[in-house]
ZAMARGU-4260 file (C-alpha; in steps of 0.2 Angstrom, whole numbers, plus 5000, padded with zeros to 4 digits):
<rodrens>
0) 5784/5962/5423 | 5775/5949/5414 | 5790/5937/5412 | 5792/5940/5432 | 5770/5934/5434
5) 5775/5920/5421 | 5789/5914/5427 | 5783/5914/5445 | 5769/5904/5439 | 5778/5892/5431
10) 5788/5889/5447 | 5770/5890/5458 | 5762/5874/5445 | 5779/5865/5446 | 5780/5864/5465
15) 5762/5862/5466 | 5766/5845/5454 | 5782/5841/5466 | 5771/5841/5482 | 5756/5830/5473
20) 5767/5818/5466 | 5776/5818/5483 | 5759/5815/5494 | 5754/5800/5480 | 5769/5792/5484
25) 5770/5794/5500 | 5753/5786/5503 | 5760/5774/5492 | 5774/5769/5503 | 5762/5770/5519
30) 5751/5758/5510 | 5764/5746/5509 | 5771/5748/5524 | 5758/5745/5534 | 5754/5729/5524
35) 5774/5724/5528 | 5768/5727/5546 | 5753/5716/5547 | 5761/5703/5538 | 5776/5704/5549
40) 5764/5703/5566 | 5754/5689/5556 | 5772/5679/5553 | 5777/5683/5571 | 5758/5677/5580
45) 5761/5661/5569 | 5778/5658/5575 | 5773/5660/5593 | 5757/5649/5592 | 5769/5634/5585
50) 5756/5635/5568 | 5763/5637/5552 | 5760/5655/5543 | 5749/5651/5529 | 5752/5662/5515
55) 5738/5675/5507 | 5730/5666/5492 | 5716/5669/5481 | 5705/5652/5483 | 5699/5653/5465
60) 5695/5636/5457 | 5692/5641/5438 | 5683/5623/5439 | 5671/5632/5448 | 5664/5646/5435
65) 5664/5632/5421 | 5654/5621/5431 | 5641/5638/5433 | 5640/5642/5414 | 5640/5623/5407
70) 5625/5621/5420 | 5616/5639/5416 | 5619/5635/5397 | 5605/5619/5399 | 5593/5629/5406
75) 5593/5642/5390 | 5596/5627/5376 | 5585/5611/5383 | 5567/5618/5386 | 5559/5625/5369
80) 5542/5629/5366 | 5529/5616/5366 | 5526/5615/5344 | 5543/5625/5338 | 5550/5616/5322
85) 5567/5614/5333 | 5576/5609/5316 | 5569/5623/5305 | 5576/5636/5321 | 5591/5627/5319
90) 5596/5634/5301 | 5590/5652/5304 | 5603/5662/5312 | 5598/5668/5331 | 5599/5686/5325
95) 5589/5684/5309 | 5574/5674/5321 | 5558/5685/5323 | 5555/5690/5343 | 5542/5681/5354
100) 5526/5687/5352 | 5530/5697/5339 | 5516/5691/5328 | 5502/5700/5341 | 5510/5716/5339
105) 5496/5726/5328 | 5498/5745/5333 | 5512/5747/5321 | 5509/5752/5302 | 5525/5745/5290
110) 5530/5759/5278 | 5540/5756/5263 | 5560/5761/5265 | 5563/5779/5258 | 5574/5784/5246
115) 5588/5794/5252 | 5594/5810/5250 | 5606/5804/5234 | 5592/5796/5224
</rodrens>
């Protein structure tokens, strides 16, 4: 009896598999076919009018997002403070550089590191 449940189980999860992969590409196909279509009546509408059928292209100028970064990068890298020591900033690495402000912080106490656990 329980190979019969099992084996009916197994044929109940591979038809349920069969009939989702079928609907995915299914949809699939409808997808593209209704793109075919409106390209078709696009091409035809072109061909009747007496313009020519311009093709679908990205209009992406990659000139375009250097231009933004190079111009955004002079904002961050030509104003400094009024009194900064631009060359002593220079040598220090950006990560190593103390915050802003972070000389008027007084409500923290510094503790000394702790030994851990091994010594």
């Amino acid at each position: 009896m329980n190979d019969v449940l099992a084996g009916l189980i197994r044929f109940l999860v591979r038809l349920l598999l069969l009939a989702a992969g079928l609907v995915f590409f299914l949809s699939l196909l409808a997808a593209a076919l209704v793109l075919a279509l409106v390209w078709g009546l696009r091409r035809l509408w072109a061909r009747l009018t007496g313009r020519p059928a311009a093709p679908w292209s990205a209009r992406i100028d990659p000139r375009t997002a250097w231009t933004t970064v190079y111009r955004s990068s002079s904002r961050w890298s030509g104003a400094r403070r009024p009194g900064a020591d631009a060359e002593a900033r220079s040598d220090t690495p950006a990560h190593l550089r103390p915050l802003p402000g972070a000389e008027d912080v007084t409500d923290v106490q510094i503790k000394p590191p702790q030994r851990g656990p091994e010594g």
